[in-house]
C-alpha positions as CSV (number, residue, x, y, z in Angstrom):
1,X,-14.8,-69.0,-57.2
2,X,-15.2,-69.3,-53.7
3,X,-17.6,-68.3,-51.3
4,X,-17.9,-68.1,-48.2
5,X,-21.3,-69.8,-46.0
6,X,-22.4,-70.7,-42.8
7,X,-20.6,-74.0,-43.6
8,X,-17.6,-72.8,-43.9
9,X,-17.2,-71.7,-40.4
10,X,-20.0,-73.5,-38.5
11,X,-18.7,-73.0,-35.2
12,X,-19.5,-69.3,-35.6
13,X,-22.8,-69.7,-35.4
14,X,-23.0,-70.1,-31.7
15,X,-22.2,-69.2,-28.3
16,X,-19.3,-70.3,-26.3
17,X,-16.1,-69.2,-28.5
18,X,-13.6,-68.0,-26.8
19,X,-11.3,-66.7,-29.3
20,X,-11.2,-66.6,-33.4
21,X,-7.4,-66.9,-34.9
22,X,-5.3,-67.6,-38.0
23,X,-6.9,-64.9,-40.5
24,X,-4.0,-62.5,-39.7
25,X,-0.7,-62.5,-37.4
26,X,1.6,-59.1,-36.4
27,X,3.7,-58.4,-39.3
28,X,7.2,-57.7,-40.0
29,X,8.4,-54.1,-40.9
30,X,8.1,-53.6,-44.6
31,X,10.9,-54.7,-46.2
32,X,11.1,-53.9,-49.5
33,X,11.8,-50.3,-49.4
34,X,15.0,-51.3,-48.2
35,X,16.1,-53.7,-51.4
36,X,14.5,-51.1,-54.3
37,X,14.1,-47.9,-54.9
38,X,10.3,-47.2,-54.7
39,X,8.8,-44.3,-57.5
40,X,5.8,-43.5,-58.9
41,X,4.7,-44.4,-62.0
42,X,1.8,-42.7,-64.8
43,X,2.2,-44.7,-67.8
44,X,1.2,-48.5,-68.8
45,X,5.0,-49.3,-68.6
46,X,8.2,-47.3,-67.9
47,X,11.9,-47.8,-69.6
48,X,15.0,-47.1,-68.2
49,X,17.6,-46.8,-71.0
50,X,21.2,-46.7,-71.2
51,X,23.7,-44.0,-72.6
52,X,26.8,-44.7,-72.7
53,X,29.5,-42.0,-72.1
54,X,32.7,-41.1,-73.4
55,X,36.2,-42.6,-73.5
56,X,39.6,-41.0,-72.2
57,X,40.6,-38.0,-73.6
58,X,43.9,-38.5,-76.1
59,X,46.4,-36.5,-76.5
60,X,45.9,-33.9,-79.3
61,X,49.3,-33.6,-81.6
62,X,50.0,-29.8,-82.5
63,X,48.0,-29.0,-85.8
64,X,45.8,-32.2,-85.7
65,X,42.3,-32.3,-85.3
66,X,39.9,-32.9,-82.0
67,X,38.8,-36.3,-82.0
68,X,35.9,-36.7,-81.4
69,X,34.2,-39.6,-79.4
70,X,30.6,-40.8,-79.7
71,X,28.0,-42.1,-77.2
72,X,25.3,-44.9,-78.5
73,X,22.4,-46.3,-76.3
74,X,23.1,-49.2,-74.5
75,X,20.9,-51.4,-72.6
76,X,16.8,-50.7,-72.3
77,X,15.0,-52.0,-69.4
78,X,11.6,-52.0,-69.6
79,X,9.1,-52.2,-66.1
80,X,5.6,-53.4,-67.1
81,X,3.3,-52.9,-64.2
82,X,1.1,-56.1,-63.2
83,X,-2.1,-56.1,-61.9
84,X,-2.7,-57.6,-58.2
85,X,-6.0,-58.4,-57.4
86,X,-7.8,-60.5,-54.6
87,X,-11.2,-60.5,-53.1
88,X,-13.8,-62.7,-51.1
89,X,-17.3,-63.0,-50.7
90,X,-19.8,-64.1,-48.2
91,X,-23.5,-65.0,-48.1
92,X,-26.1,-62.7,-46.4
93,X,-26.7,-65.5,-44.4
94,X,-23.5,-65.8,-42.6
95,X,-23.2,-62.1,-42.1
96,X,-26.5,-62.3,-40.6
97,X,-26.1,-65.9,-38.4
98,X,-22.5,-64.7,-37.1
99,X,-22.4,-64.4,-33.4
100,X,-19.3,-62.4,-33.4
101,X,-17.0,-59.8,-34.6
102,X,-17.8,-58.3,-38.1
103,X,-17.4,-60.9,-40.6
104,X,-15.9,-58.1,-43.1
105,X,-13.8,-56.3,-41.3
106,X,-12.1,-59.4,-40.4
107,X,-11.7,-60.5,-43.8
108,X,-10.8,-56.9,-44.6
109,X,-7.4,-57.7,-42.2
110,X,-6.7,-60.8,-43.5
111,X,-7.0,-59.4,-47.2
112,X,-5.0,-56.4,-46.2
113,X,-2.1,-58.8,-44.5
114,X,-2.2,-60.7,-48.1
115,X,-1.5,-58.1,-50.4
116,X,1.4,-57.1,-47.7
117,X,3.2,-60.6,-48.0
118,X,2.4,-60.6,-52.2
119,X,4.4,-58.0,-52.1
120,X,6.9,-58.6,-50.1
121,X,7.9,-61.7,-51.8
122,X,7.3,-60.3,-55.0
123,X,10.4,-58.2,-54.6
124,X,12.7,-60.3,-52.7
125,X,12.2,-63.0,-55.9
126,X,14.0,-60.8,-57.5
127,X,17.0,-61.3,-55.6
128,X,15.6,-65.1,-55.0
129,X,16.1,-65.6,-59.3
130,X,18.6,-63.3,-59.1
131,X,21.5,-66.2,-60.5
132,X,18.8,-67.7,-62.7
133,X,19.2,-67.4,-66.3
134,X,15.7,-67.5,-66.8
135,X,14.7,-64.6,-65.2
136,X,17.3,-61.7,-67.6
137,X,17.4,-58.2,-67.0
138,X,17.5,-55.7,-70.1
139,X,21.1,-56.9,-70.7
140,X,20.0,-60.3,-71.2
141,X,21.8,-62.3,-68.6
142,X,20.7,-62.9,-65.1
143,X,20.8,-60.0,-62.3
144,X,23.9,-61.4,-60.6
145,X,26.6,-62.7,-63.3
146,X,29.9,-62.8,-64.2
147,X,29.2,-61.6,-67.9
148,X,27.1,-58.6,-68.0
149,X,28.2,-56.8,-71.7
150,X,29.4,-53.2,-71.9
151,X,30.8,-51.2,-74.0
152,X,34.6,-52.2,-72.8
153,X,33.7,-55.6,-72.7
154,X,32.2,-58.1,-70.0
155,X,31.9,-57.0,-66.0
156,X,31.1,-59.5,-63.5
157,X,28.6,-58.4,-60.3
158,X,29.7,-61.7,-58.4
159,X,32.6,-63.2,-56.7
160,X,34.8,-65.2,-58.6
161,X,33.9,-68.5,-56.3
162,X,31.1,-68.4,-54.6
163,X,32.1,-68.2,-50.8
164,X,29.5,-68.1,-47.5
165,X,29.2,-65.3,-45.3
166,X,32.1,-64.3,-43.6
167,X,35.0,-60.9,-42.7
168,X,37.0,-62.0,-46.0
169,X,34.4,-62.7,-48.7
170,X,32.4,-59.4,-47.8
171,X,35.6,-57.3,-47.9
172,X,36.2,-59.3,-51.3
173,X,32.9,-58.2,-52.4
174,X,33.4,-54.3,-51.1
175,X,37.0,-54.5,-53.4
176,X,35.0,-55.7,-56.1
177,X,32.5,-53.0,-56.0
178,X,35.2,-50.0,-55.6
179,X,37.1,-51.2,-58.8
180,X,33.8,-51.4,-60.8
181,X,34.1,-49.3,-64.2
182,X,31.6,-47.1,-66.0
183,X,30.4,-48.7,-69.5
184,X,33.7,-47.4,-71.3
185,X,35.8,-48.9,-68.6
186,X,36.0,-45.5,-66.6
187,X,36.5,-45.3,-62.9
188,X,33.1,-45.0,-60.7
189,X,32.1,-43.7,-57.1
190,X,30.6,-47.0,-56.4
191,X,30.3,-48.3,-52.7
192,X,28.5,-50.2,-50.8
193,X,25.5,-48.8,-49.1
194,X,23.9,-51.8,-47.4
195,X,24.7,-55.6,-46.2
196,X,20.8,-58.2,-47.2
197,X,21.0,-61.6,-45.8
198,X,18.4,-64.1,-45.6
199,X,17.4,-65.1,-41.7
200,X,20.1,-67.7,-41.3
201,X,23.0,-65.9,-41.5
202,X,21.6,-62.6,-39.2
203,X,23.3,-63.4,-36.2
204,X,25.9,-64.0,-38.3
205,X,26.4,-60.7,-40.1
206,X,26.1,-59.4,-37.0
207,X,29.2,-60.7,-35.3
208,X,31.2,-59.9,-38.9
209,X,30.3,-56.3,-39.2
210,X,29.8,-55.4,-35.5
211,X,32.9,-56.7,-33.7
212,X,35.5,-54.4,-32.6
213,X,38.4,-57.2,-33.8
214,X,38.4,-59.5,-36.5
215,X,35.7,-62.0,-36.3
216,X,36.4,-66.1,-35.3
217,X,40.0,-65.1,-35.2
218,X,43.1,-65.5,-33.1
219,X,44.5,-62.4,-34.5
220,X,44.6,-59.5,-32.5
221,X,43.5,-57.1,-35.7
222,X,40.8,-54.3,-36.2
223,X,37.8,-55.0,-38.2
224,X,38.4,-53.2,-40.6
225,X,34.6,-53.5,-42.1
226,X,33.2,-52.1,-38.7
227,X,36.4,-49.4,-38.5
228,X,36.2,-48.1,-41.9
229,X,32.3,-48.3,-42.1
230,X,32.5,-50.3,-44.8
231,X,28.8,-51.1,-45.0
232,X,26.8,-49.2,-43.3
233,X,23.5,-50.8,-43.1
234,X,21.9,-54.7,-42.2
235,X,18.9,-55.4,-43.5
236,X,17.5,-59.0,-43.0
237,X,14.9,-60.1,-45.6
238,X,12.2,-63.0,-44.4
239,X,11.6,-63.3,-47.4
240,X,14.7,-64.8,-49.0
241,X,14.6,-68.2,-49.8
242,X,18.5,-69.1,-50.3
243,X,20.3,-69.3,-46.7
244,X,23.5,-69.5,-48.3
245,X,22.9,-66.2,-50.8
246,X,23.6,-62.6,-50.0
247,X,23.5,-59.5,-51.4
248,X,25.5,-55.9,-51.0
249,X,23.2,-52.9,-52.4
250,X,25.5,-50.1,-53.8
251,X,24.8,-46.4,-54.2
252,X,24.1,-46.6,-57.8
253,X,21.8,-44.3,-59.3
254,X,19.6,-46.5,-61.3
255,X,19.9,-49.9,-59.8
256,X,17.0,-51.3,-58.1
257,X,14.2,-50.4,-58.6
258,X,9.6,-50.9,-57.8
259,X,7.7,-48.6,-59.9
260,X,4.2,-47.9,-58.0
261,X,1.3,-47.3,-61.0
262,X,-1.8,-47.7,-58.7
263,X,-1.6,-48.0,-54.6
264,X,-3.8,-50.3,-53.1
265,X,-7.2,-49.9,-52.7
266,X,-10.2,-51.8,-51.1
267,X,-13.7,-51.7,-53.0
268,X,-16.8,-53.3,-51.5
269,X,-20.9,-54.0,-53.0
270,X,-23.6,-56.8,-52.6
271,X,-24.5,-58.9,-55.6
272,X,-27.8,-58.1,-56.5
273,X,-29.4,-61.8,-57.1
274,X,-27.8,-63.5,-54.5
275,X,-27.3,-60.6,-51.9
276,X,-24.0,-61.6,-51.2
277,X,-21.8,-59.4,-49.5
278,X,-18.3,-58.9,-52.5
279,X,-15.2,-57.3,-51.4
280,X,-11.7,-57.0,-53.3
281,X,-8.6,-55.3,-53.3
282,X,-6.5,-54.1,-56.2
283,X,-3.0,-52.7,-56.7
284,X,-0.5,-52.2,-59.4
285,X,3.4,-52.4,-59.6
286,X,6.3,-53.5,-61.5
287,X,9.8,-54.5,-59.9
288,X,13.5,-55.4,-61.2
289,X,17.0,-53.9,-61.8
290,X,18.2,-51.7,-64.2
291,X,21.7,-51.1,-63.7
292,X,23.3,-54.2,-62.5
293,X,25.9,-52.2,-60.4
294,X,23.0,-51.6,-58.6
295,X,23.8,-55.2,-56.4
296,X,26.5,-57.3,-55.6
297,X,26.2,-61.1,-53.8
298,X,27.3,-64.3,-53.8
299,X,25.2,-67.9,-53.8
300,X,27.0,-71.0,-51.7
């Protein structure tokens, strides 16, 4: 456990400092409202479970009977909330030596900047595993995969060859998501709702989804991404940590998702034998996919 003293930052205890810095820098916007979903949640986990629906309707023969089809339950997802907690403590003494600014409330800012970036990288991990067998969703193969089971057999969420950014592998990637099929191989309303690439490739997406022509071509050709609005949102995430991955978020229902069981909140008391001053923070969340129609992407 650590604590902090007087000898942990000496230089505190007398005159002449011009400025303290490193505890806390400006932050980005938050971004993870923009890659899930954010809800509420009550209970000690929540699951998000599959029904499939029904097949085509056949052609009845005169005097035959109505077939009827049947609907089973399909893949379970569960979200168990974990428990975030952090805190710090510091010795009378130093609160009491201190030449300077309050000693808490600028620990209270650096405490409040680290739950910001836990969570912030919480969340984009799950597109950072988001290839990796290890990390399964309820359908037992990894978020973004060529073989996710349904009912009518296996559907893929990725390209075929993994290819970098650029005009042809995003429109690729928008045609995938338009033919995608329900569970009993049904046509879906599924389209793309918004473009996440790591840093490296913002400038990038930029040029490919804002230019009035196609991109790094001779040809004199509309884009047809920009025309036809193809995408239309760019998100960048800081927090990605493949430059050559990126992701399409679609407008399905139950894709991604952060269930929220207890917000943040900052508690503060003094030990009563040492009189040292304790403060923590604590918060509560789950996050992960449910539907993998949810996202579509590609790793190079």
């Amino acid at each position: 456990m650590g604590v902090i003293t007087t000898g942990s930052n000496p230089k505190l205890l007398w005159p002449g400092v011009h400025q303290i810095w490193g505890a806390k820098y400006e932050e980005h916007q938050k971004e993870y409202p923009d890659l899930f979903d954010v809800k509420t949640s009550s209970q000690a986990y929540e699951e998000d479970v599959e029904l499939t629906g029904l097949g085509l309707a056949p052609i009845k023969k005169q005097g035959a009977p109505v077939y009827f089809d049947d609907s089973e339950q399909g893949t379970v997802t569960r979200y168990t909330h974990a428990a975030i907690a952090l805190g710090y403590i510091i010795t009378k003494e130093n609160i009491m030596d201190n030449l300077y600014m309050s000693m808490s409330a600028r620990y209270v800012a650096a405490l409040a900047f680290s739950f910001n970036q836990t969570k912030e990288n919480i969340a984009a991990n799950v597109f950072n595993r988001g290839f990796n067998v290890a990390y399964p969703g309820g359908d037992a193969v990894a978020m973004l995969s060529a073989s996710h089971p349904t009912k009518n057999g296996l559907q893929s969420n990725i390209l075929p060859i993994s290819a970098e950014l650029s005009e042809q592998s995003l429109e690729d990637l928008c045609i995938q998501i338009m033919n995608t099929k329900d569970s009993r191989g049904l046509n879906i309303s599924l389209m793309p709702k918004s473009l996440h690439v790591p840093t490296a490739q913002a400038y990038e997406a930029q040029r490919i989804l804002k230019s009035q022509l196609q991109n790094d071509t001779a040809n004199n050709a509309l884009n047809a991404l920009k025309e036809t609005g193809a995408i239309p949102k760019l998100r960048v995430s800081h927090y990605f940590s493949d430059t050559g991955a990126y992701f399409i978020r679609t407008n399905c229902p139950s894709g991604m998702c952060m269930f929220q069981r207890a917000p943040i909140e900052f508690t503060q008391d003094n030990d009563f034998d040492t009189e040292n001053d304790k403060s923590k923070a604590y918060e509560r969340y789950s996050v992960g996919f449910t539907d993998f129609r949810g996202v579509f992407g590609t790793g190079n």
